[in-house]
C-alpha positions in Angstrom: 0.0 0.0 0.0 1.6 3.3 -0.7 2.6 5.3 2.1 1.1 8.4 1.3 -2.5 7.0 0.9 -4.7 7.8 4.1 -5.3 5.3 6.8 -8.3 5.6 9.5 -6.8 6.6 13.0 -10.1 5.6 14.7 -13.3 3.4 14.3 -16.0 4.5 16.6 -19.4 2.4 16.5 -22.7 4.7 16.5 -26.7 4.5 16.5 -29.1 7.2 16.2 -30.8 8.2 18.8 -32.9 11.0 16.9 -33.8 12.9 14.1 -35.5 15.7 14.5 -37.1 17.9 11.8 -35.5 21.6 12.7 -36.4 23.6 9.4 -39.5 23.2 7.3 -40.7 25.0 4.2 -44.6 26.5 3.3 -44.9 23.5 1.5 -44.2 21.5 4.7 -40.8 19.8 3.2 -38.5 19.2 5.4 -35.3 20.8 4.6 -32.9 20.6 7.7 -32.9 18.0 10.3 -30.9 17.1 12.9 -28.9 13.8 13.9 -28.1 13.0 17.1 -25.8 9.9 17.4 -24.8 8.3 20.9 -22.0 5.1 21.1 -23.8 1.6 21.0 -24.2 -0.7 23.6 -26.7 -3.4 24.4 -29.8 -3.0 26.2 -30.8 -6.7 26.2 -27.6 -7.9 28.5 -24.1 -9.0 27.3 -23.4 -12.4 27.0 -21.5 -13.7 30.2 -17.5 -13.9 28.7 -18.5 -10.2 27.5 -17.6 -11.1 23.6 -19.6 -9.1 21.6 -18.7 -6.0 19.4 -21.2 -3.5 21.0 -19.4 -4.4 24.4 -16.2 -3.9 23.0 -16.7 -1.3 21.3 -18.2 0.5 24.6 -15.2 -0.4 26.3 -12.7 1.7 24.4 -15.6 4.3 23.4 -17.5 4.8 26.9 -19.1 8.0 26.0 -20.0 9.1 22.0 -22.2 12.4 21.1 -22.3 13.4 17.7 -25.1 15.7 16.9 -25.3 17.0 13.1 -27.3 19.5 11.5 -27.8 18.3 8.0 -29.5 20.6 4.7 -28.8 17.8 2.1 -31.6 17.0 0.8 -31.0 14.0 -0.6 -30.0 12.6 3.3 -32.9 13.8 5.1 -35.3 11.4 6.1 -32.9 8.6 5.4 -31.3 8.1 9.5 -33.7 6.8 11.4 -33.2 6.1 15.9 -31.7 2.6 16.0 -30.1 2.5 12.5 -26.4 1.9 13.4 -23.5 2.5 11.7 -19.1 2.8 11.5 -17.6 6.2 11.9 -14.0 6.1 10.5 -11.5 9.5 11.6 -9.4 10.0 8.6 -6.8 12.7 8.6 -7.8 15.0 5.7 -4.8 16.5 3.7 
């Protein structure tokens, strides 16, 4: 792999935890909403040697906020609370 070519410094594991209209038009479109993203864990218990990715993930990650304001309209109405997904932190050049 070249050397110069980016690498993620960081995975972080996230869910939604709402999206909440915050700008609507006359014609009642939505046109900003915002995301707010907390770290995952499991509500339904861990199993008893503790292997599973939300747990892990936890364990490095205690605490994750990530609240976004988004104008896109191609994105809105698209996150929904409980979707999940991988964050990756890539230096930008």
């Amino acid at each position: 792999m070249p050397t110069n070519e980016l690498q993620p410094k960081m995975r972080a594991k996230i869910r939604v935890g709402s999206a909440i209209p915050v700008s609507i038009d006359p014609e009642g479109t939505v046109t900003q909403e915002r995301l707010v993203f907390h770290g995952v864990s499991k509500s339904d218990g861990y199993p008893a040697d503790g292997h599973d990715e939300n747990n892990t993930f936890a364990k490095f990650s205690p605490s994750v906020l990530l609240d976004i304001q988004i104008a896109n309209p191609v994105l809105i109405g698209q996150y929904k609370p409980g979707d999940t997904f991988y964050l990756d932190f890539t230096p930008a050049e």
